[in-house]
Structure formats: structure tokens, C-alpha cells
mmJSON file of the N, C-alpha and C atoms, coordinates in Angstrom:
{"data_MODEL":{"atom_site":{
"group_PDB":["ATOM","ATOM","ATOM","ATOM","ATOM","ATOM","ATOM","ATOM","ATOM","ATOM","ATOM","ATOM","ATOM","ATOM","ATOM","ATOM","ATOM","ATOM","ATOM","ATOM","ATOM","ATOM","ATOM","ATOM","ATOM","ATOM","ATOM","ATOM","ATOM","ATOM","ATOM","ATOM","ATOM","ATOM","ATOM","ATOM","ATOM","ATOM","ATOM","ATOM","ATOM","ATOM","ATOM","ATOM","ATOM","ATOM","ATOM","ATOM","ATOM","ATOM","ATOM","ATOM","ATOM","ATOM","ATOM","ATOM","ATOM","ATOM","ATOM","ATOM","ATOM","ATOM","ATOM","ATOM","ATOM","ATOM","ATOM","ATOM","ATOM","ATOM","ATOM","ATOM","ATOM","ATOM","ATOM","ATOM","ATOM","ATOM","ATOM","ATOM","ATOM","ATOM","ATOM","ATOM","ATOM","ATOM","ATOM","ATOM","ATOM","ATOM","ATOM","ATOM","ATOM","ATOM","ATOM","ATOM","ATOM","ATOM","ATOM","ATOM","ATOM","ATOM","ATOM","ATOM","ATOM","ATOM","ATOM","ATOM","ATOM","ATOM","ATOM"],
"id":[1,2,3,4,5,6,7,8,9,10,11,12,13,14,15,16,17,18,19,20,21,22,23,24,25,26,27,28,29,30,31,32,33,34,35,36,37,38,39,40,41,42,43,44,45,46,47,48,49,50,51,52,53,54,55,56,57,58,59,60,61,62,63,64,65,66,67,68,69,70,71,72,73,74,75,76,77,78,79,80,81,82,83,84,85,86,87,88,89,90,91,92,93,94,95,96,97,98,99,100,101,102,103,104,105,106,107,108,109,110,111],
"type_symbol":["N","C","C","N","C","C","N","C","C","N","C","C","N","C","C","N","C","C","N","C","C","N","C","C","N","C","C","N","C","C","N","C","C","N","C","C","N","C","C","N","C","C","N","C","C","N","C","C","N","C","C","N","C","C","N","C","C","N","C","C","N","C","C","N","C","C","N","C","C","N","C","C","N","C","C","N","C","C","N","C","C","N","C","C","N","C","C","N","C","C","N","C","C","N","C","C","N","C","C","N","C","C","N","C","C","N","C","C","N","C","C"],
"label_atom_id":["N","CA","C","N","CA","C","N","CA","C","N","CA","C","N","CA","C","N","CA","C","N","CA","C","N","CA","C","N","CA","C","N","CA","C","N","CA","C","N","CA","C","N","CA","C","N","CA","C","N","CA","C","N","CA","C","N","CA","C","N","CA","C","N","CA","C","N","CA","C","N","CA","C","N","CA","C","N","CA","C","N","CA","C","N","CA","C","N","CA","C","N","CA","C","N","CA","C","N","CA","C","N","CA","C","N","CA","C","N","CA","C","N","CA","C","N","CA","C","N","CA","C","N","CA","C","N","CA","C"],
"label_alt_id":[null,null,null,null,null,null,null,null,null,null,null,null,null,null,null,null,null,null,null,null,null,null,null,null,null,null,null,null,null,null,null,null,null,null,null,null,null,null,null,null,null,null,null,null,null,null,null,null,null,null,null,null,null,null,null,null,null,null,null,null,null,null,null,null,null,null,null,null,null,null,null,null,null,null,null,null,null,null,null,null,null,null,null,null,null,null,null,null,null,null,null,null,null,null,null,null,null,null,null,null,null,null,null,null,null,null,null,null,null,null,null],
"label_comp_id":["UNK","UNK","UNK","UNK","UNK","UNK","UNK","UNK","UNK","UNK","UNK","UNK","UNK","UNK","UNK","UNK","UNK","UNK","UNK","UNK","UNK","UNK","UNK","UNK","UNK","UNK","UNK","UNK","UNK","UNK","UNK","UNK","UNK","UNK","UNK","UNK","UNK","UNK","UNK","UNK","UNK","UNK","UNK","UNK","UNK","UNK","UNK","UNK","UNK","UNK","UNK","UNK","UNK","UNK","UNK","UNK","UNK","UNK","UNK","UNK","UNK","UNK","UNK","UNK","UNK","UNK","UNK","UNK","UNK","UNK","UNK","UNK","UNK","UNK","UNK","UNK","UNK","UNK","UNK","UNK","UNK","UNK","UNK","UNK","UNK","UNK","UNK","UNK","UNK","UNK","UNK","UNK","UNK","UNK","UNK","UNK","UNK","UNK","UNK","UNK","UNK","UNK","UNK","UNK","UNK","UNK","UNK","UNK","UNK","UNK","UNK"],
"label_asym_id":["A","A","A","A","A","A","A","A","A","A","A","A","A","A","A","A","A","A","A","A","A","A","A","A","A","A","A","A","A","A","A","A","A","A","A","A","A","A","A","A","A","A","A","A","A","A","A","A","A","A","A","A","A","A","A","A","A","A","A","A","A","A","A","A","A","A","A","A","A","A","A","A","A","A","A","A","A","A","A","A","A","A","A","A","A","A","A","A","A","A","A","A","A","A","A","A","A","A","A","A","A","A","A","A","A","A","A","A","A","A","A"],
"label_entity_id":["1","1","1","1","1","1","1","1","1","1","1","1","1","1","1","1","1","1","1","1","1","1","1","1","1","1","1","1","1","1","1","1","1","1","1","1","1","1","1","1","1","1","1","1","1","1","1","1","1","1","1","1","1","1","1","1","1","1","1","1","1","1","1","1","1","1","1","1","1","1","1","1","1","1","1","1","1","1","1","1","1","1","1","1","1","1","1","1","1","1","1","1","1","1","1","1","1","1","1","1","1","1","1","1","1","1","1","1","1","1","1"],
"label_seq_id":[1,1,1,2,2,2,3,3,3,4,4,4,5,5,5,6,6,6,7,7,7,8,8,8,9,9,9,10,10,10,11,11,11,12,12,12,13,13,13,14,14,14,15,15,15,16,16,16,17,17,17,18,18,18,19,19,19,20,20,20,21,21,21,22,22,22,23,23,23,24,24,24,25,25,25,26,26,26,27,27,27,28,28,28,29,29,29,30,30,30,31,31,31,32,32,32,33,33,33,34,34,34,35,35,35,36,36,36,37,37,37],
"pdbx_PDB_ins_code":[null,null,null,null,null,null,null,null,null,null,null,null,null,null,null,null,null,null,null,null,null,null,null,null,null,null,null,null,null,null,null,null,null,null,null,null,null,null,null,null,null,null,null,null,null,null,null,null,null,null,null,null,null,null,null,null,null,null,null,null,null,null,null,null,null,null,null,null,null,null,null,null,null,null,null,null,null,null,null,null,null,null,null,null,null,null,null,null,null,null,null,null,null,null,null,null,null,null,null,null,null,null,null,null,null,null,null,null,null,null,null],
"Cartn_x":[0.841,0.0,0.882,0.55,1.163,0.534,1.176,0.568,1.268,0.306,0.774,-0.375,-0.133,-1.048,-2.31,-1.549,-3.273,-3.041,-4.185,-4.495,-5.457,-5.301,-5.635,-6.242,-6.861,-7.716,-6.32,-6.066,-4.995,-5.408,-6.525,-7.011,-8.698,-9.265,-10.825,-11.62,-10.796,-11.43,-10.537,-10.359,-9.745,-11.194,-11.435,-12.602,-11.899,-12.566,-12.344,-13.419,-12.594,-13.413,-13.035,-14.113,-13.676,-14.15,-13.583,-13.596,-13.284,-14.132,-13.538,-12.539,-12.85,-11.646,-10.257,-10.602,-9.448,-10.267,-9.002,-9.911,-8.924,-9.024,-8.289,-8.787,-7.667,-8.174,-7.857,-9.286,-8.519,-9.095,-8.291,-8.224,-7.926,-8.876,-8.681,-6.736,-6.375,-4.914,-4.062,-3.225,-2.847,-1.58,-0.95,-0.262,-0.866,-1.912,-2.355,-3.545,-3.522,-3.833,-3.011,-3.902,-3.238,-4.417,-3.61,-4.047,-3.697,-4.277,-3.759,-4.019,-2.936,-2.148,-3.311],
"Cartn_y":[-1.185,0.0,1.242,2.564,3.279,4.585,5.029,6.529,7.832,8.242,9.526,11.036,12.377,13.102,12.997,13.205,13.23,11.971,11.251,10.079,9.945,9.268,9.406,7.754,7.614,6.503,6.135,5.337,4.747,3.649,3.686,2.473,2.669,1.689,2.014,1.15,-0.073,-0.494,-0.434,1.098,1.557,1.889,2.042,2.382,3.555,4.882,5.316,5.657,4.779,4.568,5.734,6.392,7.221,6.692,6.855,5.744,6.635,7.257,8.172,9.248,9.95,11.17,10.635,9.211,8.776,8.277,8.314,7.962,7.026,6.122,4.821,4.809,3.852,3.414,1.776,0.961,0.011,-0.619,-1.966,-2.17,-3.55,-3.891,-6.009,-5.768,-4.683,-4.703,-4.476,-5.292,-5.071,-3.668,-3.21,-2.305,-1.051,-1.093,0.374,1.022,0.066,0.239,1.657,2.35,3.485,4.164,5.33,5.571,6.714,7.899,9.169,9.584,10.159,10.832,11.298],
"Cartn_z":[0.0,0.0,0.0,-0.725,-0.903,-0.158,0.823,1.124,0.873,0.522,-0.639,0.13,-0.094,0.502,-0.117,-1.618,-2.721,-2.955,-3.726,-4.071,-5.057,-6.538,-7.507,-8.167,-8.643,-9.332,-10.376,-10.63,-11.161,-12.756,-13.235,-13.308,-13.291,-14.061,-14.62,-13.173,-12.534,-11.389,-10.732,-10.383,-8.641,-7.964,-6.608,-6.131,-5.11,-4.946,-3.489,-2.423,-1.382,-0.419,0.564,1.683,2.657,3.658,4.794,6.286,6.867,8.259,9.433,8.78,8.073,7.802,7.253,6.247,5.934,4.451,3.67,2.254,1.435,0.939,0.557,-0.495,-1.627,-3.457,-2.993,-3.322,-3.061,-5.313,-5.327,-6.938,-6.953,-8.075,-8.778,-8.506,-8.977,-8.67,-7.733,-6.979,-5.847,-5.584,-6.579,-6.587,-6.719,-7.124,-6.771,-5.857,-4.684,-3.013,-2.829,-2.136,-1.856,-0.288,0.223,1.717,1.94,2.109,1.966,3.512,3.619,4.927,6.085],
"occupancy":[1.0,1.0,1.0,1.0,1.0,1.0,1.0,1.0,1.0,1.0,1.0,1.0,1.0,1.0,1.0,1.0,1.0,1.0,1.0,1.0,1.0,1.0,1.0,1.0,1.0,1.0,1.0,1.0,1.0,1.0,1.0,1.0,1.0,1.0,1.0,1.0,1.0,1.0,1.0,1.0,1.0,1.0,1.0,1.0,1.0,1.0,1.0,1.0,1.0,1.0,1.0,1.0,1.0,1.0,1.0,1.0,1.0,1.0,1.0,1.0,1.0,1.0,1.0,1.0,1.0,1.0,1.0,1.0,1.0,1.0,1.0,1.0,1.0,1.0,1.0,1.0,1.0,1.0,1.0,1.0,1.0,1.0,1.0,1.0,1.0,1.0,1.0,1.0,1.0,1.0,1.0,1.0,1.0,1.0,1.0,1.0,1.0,1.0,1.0,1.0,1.0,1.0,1.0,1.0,1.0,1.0,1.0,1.0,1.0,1.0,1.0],
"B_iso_or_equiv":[0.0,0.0,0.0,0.0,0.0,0.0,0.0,0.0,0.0,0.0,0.0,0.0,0.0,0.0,0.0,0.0,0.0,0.0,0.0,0.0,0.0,0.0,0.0,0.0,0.0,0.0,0.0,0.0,0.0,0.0,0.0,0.0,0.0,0.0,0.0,0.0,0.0,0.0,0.0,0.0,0.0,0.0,0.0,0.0,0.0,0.0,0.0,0.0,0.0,0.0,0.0,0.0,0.0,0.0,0.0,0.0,0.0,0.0,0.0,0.0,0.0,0.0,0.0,0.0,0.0,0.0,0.0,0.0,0.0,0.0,0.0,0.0,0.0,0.0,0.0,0.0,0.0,0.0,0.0,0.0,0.0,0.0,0.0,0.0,0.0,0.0,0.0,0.0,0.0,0.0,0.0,0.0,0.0,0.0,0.0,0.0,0.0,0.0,0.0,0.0,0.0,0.0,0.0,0.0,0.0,0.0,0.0,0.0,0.0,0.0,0.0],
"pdbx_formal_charge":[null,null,null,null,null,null,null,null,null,null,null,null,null,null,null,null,null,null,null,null,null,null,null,null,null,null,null,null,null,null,null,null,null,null,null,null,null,null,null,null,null,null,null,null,null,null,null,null,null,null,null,null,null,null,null,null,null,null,null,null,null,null,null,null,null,null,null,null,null,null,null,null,null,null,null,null,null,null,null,null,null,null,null,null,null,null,null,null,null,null,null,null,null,null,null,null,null,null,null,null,null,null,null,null,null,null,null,null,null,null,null],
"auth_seq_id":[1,1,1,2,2,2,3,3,3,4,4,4,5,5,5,6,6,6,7,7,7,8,8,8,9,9,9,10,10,10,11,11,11,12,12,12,13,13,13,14,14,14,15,15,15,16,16,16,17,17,17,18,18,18,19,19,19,20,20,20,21,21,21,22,22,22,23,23,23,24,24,24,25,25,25,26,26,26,27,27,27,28,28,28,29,29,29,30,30,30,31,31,31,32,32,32,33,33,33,34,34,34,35,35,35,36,36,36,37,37,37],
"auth_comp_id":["UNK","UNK","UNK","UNK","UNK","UNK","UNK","UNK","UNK","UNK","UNK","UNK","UNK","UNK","UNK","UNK","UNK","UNK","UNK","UNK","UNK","UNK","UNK","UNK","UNK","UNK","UNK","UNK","UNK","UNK","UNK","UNK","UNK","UNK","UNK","UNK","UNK","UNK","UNK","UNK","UNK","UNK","UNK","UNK","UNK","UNK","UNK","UNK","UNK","UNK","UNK","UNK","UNK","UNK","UNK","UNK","UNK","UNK","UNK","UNK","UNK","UNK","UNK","UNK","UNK","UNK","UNK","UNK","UNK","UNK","UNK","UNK","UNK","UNK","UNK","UNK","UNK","UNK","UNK","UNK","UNK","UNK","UNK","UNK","UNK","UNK","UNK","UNK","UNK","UNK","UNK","UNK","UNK","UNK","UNK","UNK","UNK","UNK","UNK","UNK","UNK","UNK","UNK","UNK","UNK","UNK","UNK","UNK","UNK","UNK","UNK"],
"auth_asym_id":["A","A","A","A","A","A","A","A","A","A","A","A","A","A","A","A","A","A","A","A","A","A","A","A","A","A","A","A","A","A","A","A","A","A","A","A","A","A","A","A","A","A","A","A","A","A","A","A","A","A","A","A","A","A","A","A","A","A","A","A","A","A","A","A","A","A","A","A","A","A","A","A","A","A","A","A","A","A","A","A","A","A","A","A","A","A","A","A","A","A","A","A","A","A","A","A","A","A","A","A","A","A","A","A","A","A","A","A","A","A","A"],
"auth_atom_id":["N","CA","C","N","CA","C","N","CA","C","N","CA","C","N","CA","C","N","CA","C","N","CA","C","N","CA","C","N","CA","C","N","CA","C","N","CA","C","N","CA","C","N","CA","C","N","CA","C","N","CA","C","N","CA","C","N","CA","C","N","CA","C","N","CA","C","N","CA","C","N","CA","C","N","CA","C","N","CA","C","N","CA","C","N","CA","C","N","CA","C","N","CA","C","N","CA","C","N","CA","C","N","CA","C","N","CA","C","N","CA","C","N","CA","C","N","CA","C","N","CA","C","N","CA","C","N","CA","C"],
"pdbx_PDB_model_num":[1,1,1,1,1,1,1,1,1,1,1,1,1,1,1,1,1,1,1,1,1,1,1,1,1,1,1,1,1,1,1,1,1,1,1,1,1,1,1,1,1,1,1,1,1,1,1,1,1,1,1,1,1,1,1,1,1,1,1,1,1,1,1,1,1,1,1,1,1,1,1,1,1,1,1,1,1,1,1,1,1,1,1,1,1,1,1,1,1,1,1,1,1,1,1,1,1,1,1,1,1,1,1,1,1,1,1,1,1,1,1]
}}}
């Protein structure tokens, strides 16, 4: 998983999800999981 400040859709099935003041990409692909600061 990659955390980065911004966080960007990578990909046609990235999804972003927001959880408690936290917002995550999760994807069929495992490398472009991502988790912003």
C-alpha cells in the first residue's frame, strides 16, 4: 500500500473509499492500493 497526501484513481477499477476522515483506493490490482495521509 502506498501513502501519498493526494491520491488518484490509477485504473478504470480503482474504487475510493472514505472511512472516518481517511480515504483509501482500493483495486482487482494489488499495486495500486493506496491511503492518503
Amino acid at each position: 500500500m502506498k501513502i501519498k497526501s493526494s491520491i488518484k484513481k490509477i485504473c478504470n477499477k480503482c474504487i475510493i473509499i472514505k472511512r472516518k476522515r481517511k480515504v483509501f483506493v482500493f483495486c482487482y490490482y494489488k499495486k495500486h492500493k493506496q491511503k492518503q495521509l
